[in-house]
SEMARLO-904703 format. One record per residue (C-alpha): residue number from 1; residue in one letter; chain; x, y, z. Coordinates in nm, 3 decimals, padded with zeros to 5 digits. Each point is the difference from the previous one (the first is absolute). Layout:
SEMARLO-904703
<rec><seq>NUM</seq><type>A</type><mol>A</mol><px>X</px><py>Y</py><pz>Z</pz></rec>
...
***
This chain:
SEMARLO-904703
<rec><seq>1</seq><type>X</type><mol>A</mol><px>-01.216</px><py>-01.251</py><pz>00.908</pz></rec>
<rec><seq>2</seq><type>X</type><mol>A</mol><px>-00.188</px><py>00.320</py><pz>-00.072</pz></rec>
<rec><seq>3</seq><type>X</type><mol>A</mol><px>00.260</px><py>00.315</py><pz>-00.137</pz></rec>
<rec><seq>4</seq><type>X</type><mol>A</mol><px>00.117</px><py>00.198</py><pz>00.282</pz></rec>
<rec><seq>5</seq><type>X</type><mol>A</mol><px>-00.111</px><py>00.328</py><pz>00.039</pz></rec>
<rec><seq>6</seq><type>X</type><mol>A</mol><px>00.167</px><py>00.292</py><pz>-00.086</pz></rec>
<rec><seq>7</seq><type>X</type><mol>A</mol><px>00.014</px><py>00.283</py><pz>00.211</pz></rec>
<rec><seq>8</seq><type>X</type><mol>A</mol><px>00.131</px><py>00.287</py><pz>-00.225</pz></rec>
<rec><seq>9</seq><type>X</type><mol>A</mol><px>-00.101</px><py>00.122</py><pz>-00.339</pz></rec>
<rec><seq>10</seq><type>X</type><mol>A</mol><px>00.279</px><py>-00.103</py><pz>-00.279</pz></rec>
<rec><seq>11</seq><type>X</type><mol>A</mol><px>00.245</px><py>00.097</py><pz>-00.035</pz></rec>
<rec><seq>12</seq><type>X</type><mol>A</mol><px>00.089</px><py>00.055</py><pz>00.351</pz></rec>
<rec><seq>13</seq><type>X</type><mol>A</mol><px>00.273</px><py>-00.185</py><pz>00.279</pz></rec>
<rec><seq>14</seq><type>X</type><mol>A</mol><px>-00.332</px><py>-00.129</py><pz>00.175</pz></rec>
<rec><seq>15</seq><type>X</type><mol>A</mol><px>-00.130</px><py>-00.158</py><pz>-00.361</pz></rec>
<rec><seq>16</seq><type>X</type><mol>A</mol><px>00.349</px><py>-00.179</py><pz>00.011</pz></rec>
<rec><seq>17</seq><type>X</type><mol>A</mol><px>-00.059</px><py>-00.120</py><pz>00.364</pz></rec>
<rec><seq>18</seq><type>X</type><mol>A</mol><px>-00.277</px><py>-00.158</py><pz>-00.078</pz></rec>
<rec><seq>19</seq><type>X</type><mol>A</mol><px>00.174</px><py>-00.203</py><pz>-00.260</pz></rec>
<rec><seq>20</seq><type>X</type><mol>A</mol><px>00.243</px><py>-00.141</py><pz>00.240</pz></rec>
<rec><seq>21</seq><type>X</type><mol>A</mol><px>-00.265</px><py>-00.031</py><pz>00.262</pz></rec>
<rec><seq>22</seq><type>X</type><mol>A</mol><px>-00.208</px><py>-00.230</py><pz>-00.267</pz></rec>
<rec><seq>23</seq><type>X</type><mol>A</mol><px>00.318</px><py>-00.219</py><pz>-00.020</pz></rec>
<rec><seq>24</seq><type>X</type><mol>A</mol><px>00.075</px><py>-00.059</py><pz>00.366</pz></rec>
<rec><seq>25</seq><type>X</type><mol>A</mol><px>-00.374</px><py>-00.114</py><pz>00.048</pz></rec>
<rec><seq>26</seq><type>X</type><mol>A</mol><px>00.013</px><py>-00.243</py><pz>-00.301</pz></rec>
<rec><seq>27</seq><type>X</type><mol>A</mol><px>00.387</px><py>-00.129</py><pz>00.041</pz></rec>
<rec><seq>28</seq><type>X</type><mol>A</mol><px>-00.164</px><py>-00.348</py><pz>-00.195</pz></rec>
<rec><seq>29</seq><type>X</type><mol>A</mol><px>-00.036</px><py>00.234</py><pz>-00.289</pz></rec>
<rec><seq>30</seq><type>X</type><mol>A</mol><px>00.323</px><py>00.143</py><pz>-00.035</pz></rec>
<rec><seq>31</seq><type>X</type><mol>A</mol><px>00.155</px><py>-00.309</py><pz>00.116</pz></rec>
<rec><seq>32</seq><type>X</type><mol>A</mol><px>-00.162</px><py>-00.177</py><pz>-00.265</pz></rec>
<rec><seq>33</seq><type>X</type><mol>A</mol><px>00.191</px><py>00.262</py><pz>-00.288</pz></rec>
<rec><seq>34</seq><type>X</type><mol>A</mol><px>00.313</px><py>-00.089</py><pz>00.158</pz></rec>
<rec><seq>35</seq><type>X</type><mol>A</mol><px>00.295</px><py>00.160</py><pz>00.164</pz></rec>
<rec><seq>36</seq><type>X</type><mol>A</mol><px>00.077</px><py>00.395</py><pz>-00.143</pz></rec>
<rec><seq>37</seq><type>X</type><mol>A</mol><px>00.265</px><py>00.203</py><pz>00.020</pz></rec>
<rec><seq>38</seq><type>X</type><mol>A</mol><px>-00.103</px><py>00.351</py><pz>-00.131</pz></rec>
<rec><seq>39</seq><type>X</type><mol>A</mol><px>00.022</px><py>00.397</py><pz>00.057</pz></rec>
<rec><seq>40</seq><type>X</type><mol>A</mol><px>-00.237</px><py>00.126</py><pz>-00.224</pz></rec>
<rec><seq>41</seq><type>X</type><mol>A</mol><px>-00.066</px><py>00.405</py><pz>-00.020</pz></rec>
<rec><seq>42</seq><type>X</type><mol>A</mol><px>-00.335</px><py>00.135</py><pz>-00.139</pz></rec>
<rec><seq>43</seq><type>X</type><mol>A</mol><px>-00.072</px><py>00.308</py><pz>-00.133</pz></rec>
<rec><seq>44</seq><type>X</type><mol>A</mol><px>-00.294</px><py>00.157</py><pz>-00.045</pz></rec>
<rec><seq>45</seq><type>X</type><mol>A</mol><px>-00.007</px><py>00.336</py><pz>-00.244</pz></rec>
<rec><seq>46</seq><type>X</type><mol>A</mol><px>-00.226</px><py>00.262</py><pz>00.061</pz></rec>
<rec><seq>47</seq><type>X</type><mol>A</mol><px>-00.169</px><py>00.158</py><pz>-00.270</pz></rec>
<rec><seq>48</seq><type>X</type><mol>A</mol><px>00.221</px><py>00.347</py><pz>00.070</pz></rec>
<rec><seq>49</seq><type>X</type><mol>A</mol><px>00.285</px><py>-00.256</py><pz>-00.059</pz></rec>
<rec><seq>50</seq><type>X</type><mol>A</mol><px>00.113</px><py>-00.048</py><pz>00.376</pz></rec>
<rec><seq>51</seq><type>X</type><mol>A</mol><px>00.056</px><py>-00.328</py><pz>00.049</pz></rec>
<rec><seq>52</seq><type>X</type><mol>A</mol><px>-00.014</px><py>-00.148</py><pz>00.377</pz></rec>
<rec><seq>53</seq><type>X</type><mol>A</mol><px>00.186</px><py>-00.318</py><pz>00.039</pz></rec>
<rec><seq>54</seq><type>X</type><mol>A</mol><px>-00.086</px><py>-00.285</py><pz>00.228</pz></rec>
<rec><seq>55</seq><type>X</type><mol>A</mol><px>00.239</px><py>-00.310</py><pz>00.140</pz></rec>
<rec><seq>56</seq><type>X</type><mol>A</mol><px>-00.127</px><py>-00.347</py><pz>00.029</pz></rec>
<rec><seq>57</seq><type>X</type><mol>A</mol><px>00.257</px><py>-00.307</py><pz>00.082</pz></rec>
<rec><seq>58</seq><type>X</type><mol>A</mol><px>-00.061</px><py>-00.350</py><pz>-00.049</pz></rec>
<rec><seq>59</seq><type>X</type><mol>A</mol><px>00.218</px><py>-00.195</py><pz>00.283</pz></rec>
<rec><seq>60</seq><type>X</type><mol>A</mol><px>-00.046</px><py>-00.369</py><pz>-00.020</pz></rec>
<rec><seq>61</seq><type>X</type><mol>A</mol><px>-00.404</px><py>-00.033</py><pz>00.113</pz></rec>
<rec><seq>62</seq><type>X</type><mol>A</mol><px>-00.003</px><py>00.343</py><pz>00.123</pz></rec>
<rec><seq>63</seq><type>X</type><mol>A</mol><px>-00.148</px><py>00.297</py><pz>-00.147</pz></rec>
<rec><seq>64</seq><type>X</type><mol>A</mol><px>00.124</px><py>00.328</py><pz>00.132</pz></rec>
<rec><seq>65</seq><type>X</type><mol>A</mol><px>-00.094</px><py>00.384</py><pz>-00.070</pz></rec>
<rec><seq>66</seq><type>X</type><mol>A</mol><px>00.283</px><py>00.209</py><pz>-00.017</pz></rec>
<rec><seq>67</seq><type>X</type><mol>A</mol><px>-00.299</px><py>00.252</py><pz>-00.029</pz></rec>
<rec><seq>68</seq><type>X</type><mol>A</mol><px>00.062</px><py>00.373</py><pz>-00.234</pz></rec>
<rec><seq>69</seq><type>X</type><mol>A</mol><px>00.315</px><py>00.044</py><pz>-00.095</pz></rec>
<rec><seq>70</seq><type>X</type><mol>A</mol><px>00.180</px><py>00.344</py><pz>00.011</pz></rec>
<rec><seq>71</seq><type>X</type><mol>A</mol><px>00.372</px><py>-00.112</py><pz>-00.091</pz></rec>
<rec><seq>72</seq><type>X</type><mol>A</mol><px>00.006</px><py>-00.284</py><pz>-00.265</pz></rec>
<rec><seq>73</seq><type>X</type><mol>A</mol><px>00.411</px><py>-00.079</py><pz>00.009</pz></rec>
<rec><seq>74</seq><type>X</type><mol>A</mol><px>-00.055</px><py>-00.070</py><pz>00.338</pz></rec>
<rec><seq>75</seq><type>X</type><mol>A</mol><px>-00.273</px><py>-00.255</py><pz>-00.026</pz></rec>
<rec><seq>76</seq><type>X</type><mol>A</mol><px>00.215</px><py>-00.188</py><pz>-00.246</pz></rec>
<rec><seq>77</seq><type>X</type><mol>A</mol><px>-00.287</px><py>-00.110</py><pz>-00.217</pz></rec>
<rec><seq>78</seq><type>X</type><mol>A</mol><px>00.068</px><py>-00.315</py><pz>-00.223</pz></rec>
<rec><seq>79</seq><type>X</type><mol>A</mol><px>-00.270</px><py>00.105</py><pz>-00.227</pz></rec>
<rec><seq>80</seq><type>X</type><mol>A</mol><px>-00.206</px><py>00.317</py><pz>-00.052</pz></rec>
<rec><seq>81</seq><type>X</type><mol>A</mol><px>-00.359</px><py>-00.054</py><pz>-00.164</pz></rec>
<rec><seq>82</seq><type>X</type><mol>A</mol><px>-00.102</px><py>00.370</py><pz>-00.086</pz></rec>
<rec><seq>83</seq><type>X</type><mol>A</mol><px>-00.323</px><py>00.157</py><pz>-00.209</pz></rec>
<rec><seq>84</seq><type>X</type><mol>A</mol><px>-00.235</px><py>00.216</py><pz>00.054</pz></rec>
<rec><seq>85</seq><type>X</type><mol>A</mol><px>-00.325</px><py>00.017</py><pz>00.243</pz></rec>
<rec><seq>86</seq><type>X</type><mol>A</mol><px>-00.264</px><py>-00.070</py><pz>-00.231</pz></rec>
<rec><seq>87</seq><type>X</type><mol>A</mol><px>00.148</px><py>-00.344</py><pz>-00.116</pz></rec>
<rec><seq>88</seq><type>X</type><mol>A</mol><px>00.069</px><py>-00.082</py><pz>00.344</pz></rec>
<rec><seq>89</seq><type>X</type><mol>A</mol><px>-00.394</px><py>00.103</py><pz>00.080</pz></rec>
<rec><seq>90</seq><type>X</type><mol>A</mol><px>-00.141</px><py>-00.190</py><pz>-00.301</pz></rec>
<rec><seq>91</seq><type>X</type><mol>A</mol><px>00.230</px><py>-00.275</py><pz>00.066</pz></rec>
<rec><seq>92</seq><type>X</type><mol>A</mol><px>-00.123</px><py>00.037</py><pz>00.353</pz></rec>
<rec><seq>93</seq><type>X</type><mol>A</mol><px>-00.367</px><py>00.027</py><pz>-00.118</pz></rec>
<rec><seq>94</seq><type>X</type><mol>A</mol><px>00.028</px><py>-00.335</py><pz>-00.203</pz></rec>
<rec><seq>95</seq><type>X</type><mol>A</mol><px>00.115</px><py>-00.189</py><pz>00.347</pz></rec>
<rec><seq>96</seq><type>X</type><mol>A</mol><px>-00.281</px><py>00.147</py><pz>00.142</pz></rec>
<rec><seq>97</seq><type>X</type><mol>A</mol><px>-00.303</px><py>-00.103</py><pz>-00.265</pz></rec>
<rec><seq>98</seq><type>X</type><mol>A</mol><px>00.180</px><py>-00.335</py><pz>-00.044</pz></rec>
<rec><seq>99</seq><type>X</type><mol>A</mol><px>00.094</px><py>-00.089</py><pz>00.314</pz></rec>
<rec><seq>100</seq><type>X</type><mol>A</mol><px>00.356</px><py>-00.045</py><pz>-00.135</pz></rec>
<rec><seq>101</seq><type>X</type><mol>A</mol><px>00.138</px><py>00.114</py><pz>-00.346</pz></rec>
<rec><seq>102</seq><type>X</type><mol>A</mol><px>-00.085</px><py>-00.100</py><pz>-00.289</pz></rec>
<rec><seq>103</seq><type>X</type><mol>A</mol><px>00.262</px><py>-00.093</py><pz>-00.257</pz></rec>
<rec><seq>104</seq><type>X</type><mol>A</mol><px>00.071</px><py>00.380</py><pz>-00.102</pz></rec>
<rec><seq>105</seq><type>X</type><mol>A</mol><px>-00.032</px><py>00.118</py><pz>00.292</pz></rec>
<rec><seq>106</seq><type>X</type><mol>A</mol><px>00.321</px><py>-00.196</py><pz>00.165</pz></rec>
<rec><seq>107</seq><type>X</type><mol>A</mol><px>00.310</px><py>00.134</py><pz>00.094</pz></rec>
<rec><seq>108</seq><type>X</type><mol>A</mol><px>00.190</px><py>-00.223</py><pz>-00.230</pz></rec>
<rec><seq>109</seq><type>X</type><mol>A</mol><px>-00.281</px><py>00.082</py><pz>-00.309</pz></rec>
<rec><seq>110</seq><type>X</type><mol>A</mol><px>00.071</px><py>00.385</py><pz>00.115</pz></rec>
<rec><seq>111</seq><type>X</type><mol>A</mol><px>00.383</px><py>00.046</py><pz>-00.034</pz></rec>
<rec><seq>112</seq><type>X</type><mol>A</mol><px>00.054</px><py>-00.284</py><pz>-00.239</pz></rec>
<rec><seq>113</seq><type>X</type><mol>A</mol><px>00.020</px><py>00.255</py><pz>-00.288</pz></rec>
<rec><seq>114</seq><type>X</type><mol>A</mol><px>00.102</px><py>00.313</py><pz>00.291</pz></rec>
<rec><seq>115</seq><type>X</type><mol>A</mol><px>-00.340</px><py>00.140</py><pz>-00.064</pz></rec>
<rec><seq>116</seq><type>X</type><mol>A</mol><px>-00.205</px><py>00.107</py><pz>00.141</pz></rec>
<rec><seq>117</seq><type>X</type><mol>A</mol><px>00.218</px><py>-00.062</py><pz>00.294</pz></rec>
<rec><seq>118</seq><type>X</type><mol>A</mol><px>00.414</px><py>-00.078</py><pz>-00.011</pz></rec>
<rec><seq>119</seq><type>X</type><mol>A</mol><px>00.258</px><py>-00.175</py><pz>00.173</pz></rec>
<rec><seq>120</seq><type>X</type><mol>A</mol><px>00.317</px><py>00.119</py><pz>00.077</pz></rec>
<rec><seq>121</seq><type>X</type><mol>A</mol><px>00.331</px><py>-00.124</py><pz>00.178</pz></rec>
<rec><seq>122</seq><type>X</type><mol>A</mol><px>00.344</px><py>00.124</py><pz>-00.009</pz></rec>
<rec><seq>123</seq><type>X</type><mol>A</mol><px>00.084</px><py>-00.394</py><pz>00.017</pz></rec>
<rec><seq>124</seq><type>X</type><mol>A</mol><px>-00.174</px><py>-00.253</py><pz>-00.258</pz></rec>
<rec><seq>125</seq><type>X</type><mol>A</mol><px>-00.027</px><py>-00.226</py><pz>00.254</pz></rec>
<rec><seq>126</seq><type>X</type><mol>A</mol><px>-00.201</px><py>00.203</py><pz>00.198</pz></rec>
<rec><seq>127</seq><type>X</type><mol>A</mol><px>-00.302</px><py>00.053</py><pz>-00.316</pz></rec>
<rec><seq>128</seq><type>X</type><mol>A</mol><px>00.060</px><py>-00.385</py><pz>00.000</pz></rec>
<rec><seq>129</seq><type>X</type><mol>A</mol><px>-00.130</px><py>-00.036</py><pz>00.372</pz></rec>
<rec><seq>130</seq><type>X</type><mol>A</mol><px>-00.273</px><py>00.237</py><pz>-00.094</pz></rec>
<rec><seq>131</seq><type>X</type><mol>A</mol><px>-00.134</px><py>-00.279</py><pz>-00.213</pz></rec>
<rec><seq>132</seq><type>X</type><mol>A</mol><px>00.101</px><py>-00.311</py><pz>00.163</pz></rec>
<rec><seq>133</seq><type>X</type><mol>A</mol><px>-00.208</px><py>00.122</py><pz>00.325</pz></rec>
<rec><seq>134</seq><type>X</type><mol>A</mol><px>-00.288</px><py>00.150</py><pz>-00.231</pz></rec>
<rec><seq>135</seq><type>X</type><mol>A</mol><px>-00.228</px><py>-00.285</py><pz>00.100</pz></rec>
<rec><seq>136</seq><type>X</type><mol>A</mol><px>00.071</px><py>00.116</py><pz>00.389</pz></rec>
<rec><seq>137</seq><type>X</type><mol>A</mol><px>-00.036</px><py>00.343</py><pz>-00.062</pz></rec>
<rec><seq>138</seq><type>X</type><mol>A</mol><px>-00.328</px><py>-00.033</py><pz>-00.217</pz></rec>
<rec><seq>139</seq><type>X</type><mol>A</mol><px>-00.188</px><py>-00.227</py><pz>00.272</pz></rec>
<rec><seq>140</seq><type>X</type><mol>A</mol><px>00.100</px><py>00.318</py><pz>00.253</pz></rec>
<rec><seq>141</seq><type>X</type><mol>A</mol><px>-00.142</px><py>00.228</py><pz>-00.227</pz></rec>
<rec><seq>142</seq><type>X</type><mol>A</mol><px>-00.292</px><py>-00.235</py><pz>-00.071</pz></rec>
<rec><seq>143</seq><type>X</type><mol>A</mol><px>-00.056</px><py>-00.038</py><pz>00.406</pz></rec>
<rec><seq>144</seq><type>X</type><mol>A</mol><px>-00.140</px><py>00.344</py><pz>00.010</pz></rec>
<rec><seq>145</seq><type>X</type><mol>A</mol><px>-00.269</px><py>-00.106</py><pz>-00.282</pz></rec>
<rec><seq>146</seq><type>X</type><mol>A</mol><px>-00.316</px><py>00.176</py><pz>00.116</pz></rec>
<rec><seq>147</seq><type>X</type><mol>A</mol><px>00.132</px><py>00.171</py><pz>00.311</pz></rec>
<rec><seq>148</seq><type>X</type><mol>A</mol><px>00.192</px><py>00.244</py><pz>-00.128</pz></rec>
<rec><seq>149</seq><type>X</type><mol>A</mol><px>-00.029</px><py>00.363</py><pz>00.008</pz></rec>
<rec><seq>150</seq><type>X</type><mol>A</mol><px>00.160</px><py>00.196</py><pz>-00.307</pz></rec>
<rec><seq>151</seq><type>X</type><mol>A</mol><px>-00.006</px><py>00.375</py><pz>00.050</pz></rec>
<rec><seq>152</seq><type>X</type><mol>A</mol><px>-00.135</px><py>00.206</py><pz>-00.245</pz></rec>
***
């Protein structure tokens, strides 16, 4: 199935959408990763150092936006991946020119060593679910492959 295309320039609510709208038309896909259980946060730094913070939730199959987030306590994030907009673009860029990311270019190979981007939680279980559903949340990211639409 071809990557979904995304609306909105990243980082944006409608970038997310387009995520979750890739997984409901390719439920074989997602189905195939197995069941996931996640809140995941993402925030995206700006290069004045404002950081806008987005809210995606794994539920079973489903992917679901939570879109931008303006109150983080009350998303209840189990995870936070945070860094700032250039690796996001160039990880972003790699999807693109690959079609998917290459092996430094993942989101595992990315916050592995927290740089260039990290992974926080205020449980350790929840930077354990980061990685256990890495595999889901990379073949998301790698759905948008050529279709995407990073803002400069």
């Amino acid at each position: 199935m071809s990557p979904a295309p995304l609306p909105d320039e990243f980082p944006s609510a409608g970038w997310l959408e387009g995520l979750a709208s890739h997984a409901a038309e390719a439920p074989e896909v997602y189905q195939a990763l197995g069941f996931a259980n996640f809140r995941l946060a993402i925030e995206v730094v700006d290069p004045s150092g404002m950081p806008r913070r987005f809210g995606l939730v794994l539920d079973g199959y489903d992917v679901v936006s939570a879109g931008e987030i303006q109150d983080l306590s009350a998303f209840a994030p189990e995870a936070l991946v945070t860094g700032a907009l250039d690796a996001w673009r160039e990880m972003l860029d790699n999807i693109a020119e690959n079609g998917g990311a290459d092996r430094a270019h993942t989101l595992n190979a990315l916050t592995l060593a927290d740089v260039p981007l990290r992974v926080t939680s205020d449980d350790p279980m929840g930077r354990d679910k980061f990685f256990r559903y890495a595999e889901t949340l990379q073949t998301l990211f790698d759905a948008t492959g050529r279709r995407q639409n990073v803002a400069a």
